[in-house]
LORO-621561 format. One line per 3 residues: number of its first residue (from 1); their letters; for each residue x, y, z of N, C-alpha, C, O. Coordinates in pm, whole numbers. Example, Ala and Ser with C-alpha at 12.3 -4.5 7.8 and 13.67 -1.06 7.14 Angstrom:
2
1	as	1319 -569 780 1230 -450 780 1320 -330 780 1424 -332 846  1285 -225 708 1367 -106 714 1290 3 787 1341 114 804
END
This chain:
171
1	xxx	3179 3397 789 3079 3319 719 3136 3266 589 3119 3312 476  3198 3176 622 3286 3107 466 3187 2960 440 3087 2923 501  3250 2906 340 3191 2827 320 3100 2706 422 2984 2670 408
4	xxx	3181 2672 506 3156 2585 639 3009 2580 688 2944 2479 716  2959 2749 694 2851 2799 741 2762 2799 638 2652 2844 670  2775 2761 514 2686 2711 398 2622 2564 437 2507 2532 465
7	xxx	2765 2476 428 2723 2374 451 2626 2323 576 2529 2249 558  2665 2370 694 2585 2331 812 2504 2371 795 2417 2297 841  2456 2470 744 2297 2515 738 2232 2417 621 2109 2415 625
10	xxx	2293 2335 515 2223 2227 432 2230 2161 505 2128 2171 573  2326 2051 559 2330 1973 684 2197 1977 762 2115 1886 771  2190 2108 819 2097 2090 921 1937 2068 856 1845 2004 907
13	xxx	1939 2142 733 1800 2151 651 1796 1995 624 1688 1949 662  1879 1899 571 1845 1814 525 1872 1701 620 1866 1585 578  1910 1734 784 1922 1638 884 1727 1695 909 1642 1615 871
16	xxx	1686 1817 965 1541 1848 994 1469 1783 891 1362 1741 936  1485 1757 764 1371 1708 643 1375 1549 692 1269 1487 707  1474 1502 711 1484 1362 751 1386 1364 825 1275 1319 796
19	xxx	1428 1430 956 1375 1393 1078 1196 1405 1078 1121 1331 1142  1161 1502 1002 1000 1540 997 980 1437 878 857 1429 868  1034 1359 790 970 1266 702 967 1152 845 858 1138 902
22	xxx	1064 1090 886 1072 979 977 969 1023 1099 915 927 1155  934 1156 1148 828 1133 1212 673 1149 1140 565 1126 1193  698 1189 1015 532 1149 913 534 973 959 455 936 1046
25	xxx	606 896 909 603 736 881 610 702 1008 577 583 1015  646 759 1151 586 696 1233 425 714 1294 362 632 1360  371 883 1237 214 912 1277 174 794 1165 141 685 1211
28	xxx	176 809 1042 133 719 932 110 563 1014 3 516 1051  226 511 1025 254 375 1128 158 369 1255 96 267 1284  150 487 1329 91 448 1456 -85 470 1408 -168 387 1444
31	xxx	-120 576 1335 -255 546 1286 -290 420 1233 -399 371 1261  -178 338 1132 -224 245 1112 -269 91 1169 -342 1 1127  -175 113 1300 -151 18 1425 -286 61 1468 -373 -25 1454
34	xxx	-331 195 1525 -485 172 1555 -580 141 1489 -685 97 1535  -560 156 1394 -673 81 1319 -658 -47 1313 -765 -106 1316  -570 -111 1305 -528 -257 1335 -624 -338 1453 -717 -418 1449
37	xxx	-540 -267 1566 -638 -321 1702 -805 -250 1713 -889 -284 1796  -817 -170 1631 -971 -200 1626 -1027 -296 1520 -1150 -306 1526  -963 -374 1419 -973 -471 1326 -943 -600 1417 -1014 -699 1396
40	xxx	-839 -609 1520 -831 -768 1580 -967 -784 1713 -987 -883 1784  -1055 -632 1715 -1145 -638 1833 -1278 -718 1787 -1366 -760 1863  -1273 -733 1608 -1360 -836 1539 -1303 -922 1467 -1314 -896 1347
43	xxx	-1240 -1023 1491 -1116 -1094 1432 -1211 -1174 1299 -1329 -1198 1320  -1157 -1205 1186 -1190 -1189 1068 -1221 -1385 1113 -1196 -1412 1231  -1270 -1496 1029 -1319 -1593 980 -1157 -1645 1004 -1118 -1717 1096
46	xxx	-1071 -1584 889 -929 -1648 858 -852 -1549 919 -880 -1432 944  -691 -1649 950 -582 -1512 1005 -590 -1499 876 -674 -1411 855  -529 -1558 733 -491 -1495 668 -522 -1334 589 -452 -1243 546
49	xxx	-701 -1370 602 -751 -1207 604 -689 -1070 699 -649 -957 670  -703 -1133 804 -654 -1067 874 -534 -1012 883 -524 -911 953  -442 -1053 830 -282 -1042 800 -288 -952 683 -221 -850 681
52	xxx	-388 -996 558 -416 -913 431 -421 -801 503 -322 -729 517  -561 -770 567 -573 -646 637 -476 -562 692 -486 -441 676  -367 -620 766 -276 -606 851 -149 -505 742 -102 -393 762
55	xxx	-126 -606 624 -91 -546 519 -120 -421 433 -56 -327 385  -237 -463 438 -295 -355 302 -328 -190 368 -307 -95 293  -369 -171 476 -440 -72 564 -280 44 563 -261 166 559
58	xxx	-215 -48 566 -44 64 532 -5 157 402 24 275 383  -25 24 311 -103 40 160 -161 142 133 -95 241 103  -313 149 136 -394 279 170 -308 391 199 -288 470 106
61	xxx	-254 414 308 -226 509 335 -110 569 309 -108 691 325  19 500 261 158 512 156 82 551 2 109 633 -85  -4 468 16 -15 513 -177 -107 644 -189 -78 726 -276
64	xxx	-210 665 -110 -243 784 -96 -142 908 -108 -162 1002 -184  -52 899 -37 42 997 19 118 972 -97 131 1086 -142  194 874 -196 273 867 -245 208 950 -409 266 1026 -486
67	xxx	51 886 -412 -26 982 -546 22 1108 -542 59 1163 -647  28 1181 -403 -57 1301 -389 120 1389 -350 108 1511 -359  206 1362 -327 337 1420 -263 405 1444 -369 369 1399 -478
70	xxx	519 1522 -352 644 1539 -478 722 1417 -462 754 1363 -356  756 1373 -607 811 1280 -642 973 1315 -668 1020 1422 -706  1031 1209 -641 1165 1183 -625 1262 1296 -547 1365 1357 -577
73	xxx	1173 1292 -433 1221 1293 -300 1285 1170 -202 1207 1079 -174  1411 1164 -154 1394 985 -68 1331 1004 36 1378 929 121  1218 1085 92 1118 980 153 1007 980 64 894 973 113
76	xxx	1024 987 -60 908 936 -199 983 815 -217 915 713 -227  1108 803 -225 1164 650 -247 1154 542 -150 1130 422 -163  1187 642 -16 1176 547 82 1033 445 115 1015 324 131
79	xxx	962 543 114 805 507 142 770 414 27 724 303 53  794 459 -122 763 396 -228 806 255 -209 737 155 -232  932 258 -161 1034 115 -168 915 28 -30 899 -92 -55
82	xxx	874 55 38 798 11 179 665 -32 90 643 -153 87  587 42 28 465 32 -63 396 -46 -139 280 -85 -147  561 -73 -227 596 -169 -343 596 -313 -251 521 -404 -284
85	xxx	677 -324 -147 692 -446 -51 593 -472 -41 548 -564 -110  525 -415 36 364 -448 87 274 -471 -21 165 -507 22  276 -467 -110 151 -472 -205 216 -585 -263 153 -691 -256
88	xxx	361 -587 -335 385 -748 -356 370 -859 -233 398 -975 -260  344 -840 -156 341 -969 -2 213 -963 -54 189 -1037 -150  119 -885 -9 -64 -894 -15 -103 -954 -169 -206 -1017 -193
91	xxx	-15 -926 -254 -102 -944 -411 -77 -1090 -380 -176 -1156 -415  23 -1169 -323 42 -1310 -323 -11 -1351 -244 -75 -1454 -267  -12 -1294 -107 -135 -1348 24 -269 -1407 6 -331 -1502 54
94	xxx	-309 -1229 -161 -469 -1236 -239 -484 -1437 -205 -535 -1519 -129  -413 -1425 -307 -449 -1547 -366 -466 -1677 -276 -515 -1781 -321  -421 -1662 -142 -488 -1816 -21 -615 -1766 -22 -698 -1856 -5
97	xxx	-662 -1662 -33 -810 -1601 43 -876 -1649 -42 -864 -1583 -146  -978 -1779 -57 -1080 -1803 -125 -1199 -1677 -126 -1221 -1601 -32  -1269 -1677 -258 -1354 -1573 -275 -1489 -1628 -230 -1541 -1739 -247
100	xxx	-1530 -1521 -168 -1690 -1487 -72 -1800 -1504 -125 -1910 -1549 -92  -1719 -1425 -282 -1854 -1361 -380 -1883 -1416 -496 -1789 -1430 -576  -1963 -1444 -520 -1974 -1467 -710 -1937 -1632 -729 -1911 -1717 -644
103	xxx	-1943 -1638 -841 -1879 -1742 -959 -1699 -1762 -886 -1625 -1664 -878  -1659 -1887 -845 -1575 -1948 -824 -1503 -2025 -891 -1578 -2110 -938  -1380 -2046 -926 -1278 -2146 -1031 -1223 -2215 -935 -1166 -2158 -841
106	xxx	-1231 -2337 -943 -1155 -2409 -880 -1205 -2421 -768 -1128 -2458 -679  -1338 -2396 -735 -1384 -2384 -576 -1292 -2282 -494 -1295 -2287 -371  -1209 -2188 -560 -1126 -2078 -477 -1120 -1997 -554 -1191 -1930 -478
109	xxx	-1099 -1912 -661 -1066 -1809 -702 -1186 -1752 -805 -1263 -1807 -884  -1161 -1610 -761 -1288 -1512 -810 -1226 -1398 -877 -1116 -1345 -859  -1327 -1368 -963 -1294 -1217 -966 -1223 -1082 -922 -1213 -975 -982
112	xxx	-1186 -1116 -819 -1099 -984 -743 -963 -1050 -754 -861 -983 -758  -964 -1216 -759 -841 -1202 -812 -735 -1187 -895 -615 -1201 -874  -800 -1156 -1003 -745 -1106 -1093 -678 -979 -1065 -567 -956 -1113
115	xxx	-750 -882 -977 -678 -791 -938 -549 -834 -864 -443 -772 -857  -580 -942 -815 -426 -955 -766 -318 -1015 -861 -195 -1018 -863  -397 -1050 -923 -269 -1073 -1073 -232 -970 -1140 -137 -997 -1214
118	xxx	-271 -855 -1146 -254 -719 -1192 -169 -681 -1090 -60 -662 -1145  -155 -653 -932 -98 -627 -823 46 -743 -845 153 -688 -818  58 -886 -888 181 -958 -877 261 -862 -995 377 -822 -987
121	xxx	159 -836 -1113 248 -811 -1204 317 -666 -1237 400 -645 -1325  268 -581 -1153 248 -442 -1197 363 -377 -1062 440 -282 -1073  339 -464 -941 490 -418 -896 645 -442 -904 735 -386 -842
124	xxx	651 -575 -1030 770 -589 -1033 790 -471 -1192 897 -415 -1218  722 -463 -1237 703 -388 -1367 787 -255 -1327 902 -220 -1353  668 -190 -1245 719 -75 -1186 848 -38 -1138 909 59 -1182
127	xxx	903 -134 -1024 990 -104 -983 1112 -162 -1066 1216 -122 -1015  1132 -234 -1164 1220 -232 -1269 1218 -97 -1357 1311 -27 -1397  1073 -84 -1375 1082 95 -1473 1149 179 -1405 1211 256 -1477
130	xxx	1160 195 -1301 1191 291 -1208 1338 323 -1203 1397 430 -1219  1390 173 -1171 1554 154 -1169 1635 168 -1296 1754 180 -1270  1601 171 -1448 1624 217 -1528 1611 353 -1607 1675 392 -1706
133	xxx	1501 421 -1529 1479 501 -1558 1359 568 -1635 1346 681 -1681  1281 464 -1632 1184 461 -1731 1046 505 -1614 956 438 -1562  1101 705 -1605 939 741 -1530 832 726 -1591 750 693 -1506
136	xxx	778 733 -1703 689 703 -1742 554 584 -1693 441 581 -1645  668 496 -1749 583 331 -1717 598 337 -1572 483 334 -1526  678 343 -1484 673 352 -1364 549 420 -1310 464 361 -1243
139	xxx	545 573 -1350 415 625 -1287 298 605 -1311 208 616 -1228  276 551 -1500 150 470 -1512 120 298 -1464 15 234 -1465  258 259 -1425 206 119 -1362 157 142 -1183 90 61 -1118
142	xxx	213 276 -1131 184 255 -1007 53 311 -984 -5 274 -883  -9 403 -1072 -160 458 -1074 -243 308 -1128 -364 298 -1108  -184 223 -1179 -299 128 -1193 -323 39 -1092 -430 -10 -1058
145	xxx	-188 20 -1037 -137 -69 -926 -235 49 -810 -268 -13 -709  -271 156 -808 -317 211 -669 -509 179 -724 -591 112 -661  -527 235 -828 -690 225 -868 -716 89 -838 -773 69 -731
148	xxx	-687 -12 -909 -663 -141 -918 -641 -191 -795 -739 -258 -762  -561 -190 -715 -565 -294 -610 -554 -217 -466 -522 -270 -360  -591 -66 -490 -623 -9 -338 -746 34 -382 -807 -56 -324
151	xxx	-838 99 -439 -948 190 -474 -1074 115 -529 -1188 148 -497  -1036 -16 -639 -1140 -72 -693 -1145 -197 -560 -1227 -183 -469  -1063 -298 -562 -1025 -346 -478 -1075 -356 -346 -1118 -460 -296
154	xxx	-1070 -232 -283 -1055 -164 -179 -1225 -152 -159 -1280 -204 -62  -1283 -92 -240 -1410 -86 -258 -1513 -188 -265 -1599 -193 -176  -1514 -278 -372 -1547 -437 -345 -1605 -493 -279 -1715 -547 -266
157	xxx	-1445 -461 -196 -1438 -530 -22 -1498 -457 61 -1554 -513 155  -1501 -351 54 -1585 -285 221 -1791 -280 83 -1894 -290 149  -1799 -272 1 -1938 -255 -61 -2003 -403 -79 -2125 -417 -83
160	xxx	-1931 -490 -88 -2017 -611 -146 -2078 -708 -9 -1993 -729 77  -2194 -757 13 -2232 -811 95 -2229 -942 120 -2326 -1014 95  -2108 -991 177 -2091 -1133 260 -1927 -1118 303 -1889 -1198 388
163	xxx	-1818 -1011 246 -1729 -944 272 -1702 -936 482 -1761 -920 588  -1596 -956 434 -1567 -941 587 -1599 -785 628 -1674 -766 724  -1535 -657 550 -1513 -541 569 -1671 -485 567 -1718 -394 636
166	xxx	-1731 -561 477 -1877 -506 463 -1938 -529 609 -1993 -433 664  -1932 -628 661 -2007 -705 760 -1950 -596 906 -2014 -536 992  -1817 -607 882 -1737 -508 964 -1805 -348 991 -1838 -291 1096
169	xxx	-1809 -310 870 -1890 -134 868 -2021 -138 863 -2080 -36 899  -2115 -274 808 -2251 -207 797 -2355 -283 871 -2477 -270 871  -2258 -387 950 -2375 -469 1018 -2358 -460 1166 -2437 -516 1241
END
């Protein structure tokens, strides 16, 4: 038992950690695929909602997991790096989706989008804090980036009435 037999046993611990993170992100993935095809079984007004949806429903469930898990782990990076993607595509998507609700600018933009101007700006923020080193701002831009454009956001949309998601769950 010399050294050799040290190593293969990290080897193997950190080939098994791989392997049980890569099969979390595929249950994560395939839950989110079903929920998908029960979302295209009432296909939304616009694809582009639908694509939002398609997007964001991953969202939800990375940033959940990413709040709530130990940090700076790489599948906390990995997932994070997947997270960050997705929420910058959707925060820019936000913005084709004319608003449903309320007071309108421009005959297109509302109130929630601002949240997506918080979402354009808060993931490049982040993930620059991150790469320098700066945990701090990193972890307070990504808790605003999750309240903000998964939780308040998120809410809005499935509570306010003329909402696709509303119409989806309560009618």
């Amino acid at each position: 038992m010399g050294p050799l037999f040290f190593l293969r046993k990290v080897y193997f611990f950190t080939s098994s950690s791989l392997e049980r993170g890569a099969m979390m992100i595929k249950r994560l993935y395939f839950y989110s695929i079903t929920f998908f095809i029960f979302c295209l079984m009432i296909i939304p007004s616009s694809s582009i909602v639908l694509i939002h949806l398609c997007i964001i429903l991953p969202c939800v469930v990375f940033g959940t997991y990413l709040i709530f898990a130990k940090k700076g782990t790489q599948f906390h990076k990995t997932i994070g790096k997947v997270y960050m993607i997705l929420m910058g595509i959707t925060g820019i998507l936000t913005l084709f989706i004319p608003a449903q609700v309320g007071q309108r600018i421009f005959n297109h933009f509302g109130l929630l989008h601002l949240l997506s101007i918080l979402t354009i700006y808060t993931v490049p923020k982040a993930w620059f804090a991150i790469k320098r080193g700066d945990v701090k701002t990193h972890k307070n831009s990504m808790i605003r980036l999750y309240v903000g454009g998964i939780i308040i956001a998120g809410s809005f949309a499935i509570l306010a009435p003329g909402r696709y998601l509303h119409t989806l769950f309560f009618n």
